[in-house]
N, C-alpha and C positions, 0 to 999 in steps of 0.2 A: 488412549482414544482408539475407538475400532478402526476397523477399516470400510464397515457401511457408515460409520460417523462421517469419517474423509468424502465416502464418496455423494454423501449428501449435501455438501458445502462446498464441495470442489467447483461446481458452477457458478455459486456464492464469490469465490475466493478469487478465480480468474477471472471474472470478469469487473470486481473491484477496481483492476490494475489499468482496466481503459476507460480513460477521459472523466469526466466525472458525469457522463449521463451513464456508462456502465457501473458507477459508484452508486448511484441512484437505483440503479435497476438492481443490482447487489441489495441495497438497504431492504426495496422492496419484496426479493425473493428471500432473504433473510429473517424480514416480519410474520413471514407465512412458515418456514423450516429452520427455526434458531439450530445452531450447531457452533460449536465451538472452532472447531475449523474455520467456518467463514465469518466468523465473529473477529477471528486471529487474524484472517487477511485483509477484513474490512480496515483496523484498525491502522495495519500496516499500511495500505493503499491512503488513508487519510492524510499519515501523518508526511506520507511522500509528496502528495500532491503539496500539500500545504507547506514544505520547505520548497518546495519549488517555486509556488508566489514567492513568500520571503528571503528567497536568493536569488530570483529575479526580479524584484521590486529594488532590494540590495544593488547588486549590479546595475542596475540600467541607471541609478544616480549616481553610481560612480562610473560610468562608462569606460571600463579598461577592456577591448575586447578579447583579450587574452584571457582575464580573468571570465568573462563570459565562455570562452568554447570549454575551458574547466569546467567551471560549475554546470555547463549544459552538459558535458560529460560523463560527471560524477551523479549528477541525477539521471541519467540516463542509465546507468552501471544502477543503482538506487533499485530503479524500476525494472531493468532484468531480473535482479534479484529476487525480488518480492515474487515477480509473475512466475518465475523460473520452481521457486518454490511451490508455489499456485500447483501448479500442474503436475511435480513431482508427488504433491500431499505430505509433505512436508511443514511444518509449523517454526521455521526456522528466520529467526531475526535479520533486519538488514543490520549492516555492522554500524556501530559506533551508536546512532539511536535508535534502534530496533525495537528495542527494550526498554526507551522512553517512549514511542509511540504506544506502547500497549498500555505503560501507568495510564499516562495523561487522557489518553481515549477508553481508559476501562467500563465507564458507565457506557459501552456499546459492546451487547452482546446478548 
């Protein structure tokens, strides 16, 4: 990948990482300048938010809150990651499903 590629997606890619109305404006600036970079970080930014419902939907029926400031934790570490990479132009997995984030979201890009 170049490095006019990176830097055309880079806006794409960081701004996936906040909230899901910057996921949305991603999607939108995305539809307009496809690039495989911000395609990579969409995909990643998806698949974060969406463990994040499902391990807190998880936790709060089992209410341990120990297990809560973890998992708030580990998602939070999740979310550096990704954005950290963002910024760096970097295409670099978060660890453990990184790399399932990208199968499972491949039809976006």
């Amino acid at each position: 990948m170049t490095d006019k590629s990176i830097e055309n997606g880079k806006l794409t890619a960081i701004l996936a990482y906040f909230s899901i109305l910057g996921l949305i404006i991603a999607f939108i600036i995305h539809s307009n300048n496809k690039t495989q970079f911000g395609a990579y970080h969409i995909r990643q930014a998806i698949g974060i938010f969406l463990l994040a419902i499902v391990v807190m939907a998880v936790i709060s029926i089992i209410s341990i809150w120990v297990l809560s400031w973890i998992a708030q934790l580990g998602l939070l570490v999740y979310w550096l990651l990704g954005l950290i990479s963002a910024i760096q132009g970097e295409m670099k997995p978060v660890p453990v499903l990184g790399e399932q984030f990208q199968e499972w979201f491949k039809g976006i890009g």
